[in-house]
C-alpha positions, 0 to 999 in steps of 0.5 A: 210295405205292401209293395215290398211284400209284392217285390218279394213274393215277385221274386220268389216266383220268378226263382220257381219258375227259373228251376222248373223251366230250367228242367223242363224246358230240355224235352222241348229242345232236344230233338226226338231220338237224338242225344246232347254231346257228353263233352257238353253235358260234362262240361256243365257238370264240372261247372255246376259241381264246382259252383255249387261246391264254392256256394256251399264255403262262401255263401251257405256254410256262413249261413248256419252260425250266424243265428245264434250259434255261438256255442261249441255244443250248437256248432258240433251240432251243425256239423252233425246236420252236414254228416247227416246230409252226407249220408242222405245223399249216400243213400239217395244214390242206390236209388238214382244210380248217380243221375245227380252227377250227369252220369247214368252209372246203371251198368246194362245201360252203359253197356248197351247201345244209345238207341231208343228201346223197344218193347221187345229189347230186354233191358229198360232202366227202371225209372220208378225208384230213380225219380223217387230219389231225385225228387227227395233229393230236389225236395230237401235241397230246395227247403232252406232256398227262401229265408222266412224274412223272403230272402232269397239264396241266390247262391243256391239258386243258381248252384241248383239251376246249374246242377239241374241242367246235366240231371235233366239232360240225362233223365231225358235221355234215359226217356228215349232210351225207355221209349217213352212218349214226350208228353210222359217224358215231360210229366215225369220230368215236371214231377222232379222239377215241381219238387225243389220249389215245393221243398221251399213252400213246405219250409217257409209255410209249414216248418217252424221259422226258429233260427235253429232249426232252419240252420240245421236244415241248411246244414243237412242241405249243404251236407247234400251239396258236399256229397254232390259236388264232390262227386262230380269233381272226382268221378271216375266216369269224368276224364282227368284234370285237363286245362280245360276242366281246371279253367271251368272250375276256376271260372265256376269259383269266380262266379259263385264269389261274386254271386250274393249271398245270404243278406245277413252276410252280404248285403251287396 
């Protein structure tokens, strides 16, 4: 028993650390001053959306009526949570402008040059209100990440590793573009990427662990999700549907089928 607790909690850490490291780790790969191709960064995007989107059918929306939801009044109130996740996220966005899509959709900033600032130019994204919202965000998408039991949702783990590679890529540029210090680029990008796994910890440790709740909060969680993938998908700022980007979401579908699920459902 107490080396399955060890295993667990092992596990757990390691999740963590893969979410954080995963954002983090792109101030130290991109060189100061230059910027990552947008076929690159778009090409994950697309990937990230859509395996988030095939996470949210296959692996967490099973999640939400399997504990004790067998009545239709129990199940309009999952949908409700979906519709409220919905319209957090729909909300969230006046705040990030769209980073959660791998776009900046701030319009100075599309219309100016990629340089990095000075302080003499007139235009600096204003990033306050953008890392407030990436970080509720990243806060309440982490929440139902590990089950009380320490099931971890692997599903959603990767689809938030995936998702966070365009957001970090972007944040990273909107650093440069500000003119910000690396050591205050990885600060910030720390404060967004601390966040999902203290989501986690505040909902296993101080959350209530009744069955109910926790699936309600996944379906808030999934409504999030839902906004996001589909937004990316069918973003006017993404090209139109090539053979290149319908083969990513098709591969995107395959993995996030074979990915394991929720334990009470696949116990593969």
């Amino acid at each position: 028993m107490q080396l399955h607790f060890l295993e667990m909690n092992t596990y757990i850490l390691f999740a963590y650390i893969l979410i954080f490291g995963g954002i983090v780790l792109w101030a130290f790969l991109l060189p100061r001053g230059k910027k990552v191709p947008n076929s690159i960064v778009e090409n994950t995007t697309v990937f990230g959306g859509a395996f988030l989107l095939a996470s949210c059918f296959i692996n967490l929306a099973p999640h939400m009526y399997i504990n004790g939801f067998s009545t239709p009044v129990n199940h309009i109130k999952i949908g409700a949570a979906v519709m409220l996740g919905f319209i957090i996220q729909l909300l969230l966005e006046h705040l990030t402008n769209g980073v959660e899509h791998g776009h900046n959709h701030c319009h100075n900033c599309e219309t100016e040059n990629e340089e990095p600032r000075t302080t003499n130019e007139s235009h600096f994204h204003p990033m306050t209100g953008l890392i407030i919202g990436l970080s509720i965000h990243a806060f309440l998408e982490g929440m139902p990440l590990v089950d009380s039991d320490g099931d971890i949702h692997q599903g959603l783990l990767y689809g938030i590793v995936l998702h966070n590679i365009p957001i970090a890529l972007v944040l990273t540029g909107l650093f440069m573009h500000n003119g910000y210090s690396i050591m205050k680029s990885i600060a910030l990008l720390s404060v967004f990427a601390i966040m999902t796994p203290l989501g986690s910890l505040c909902n296993i440790y101080l959350v209530t662990s009744n069955t109910t709740i926790q699936s309600l909060i996944m379906g808030v969680v999934v409504g999030i999700l839902l906004h996001v993938s589909v937004s990316i998908l069918f973003d006017k700022g993404q090209n139109s549907l090539n053979w290149l980007k319908l083969a990513i979401i098709i591969m995107a579908f395959v993995a996030a089928y074979f990915t394991p699920g929720c334990p009470e459902i696949y116990p593969f």
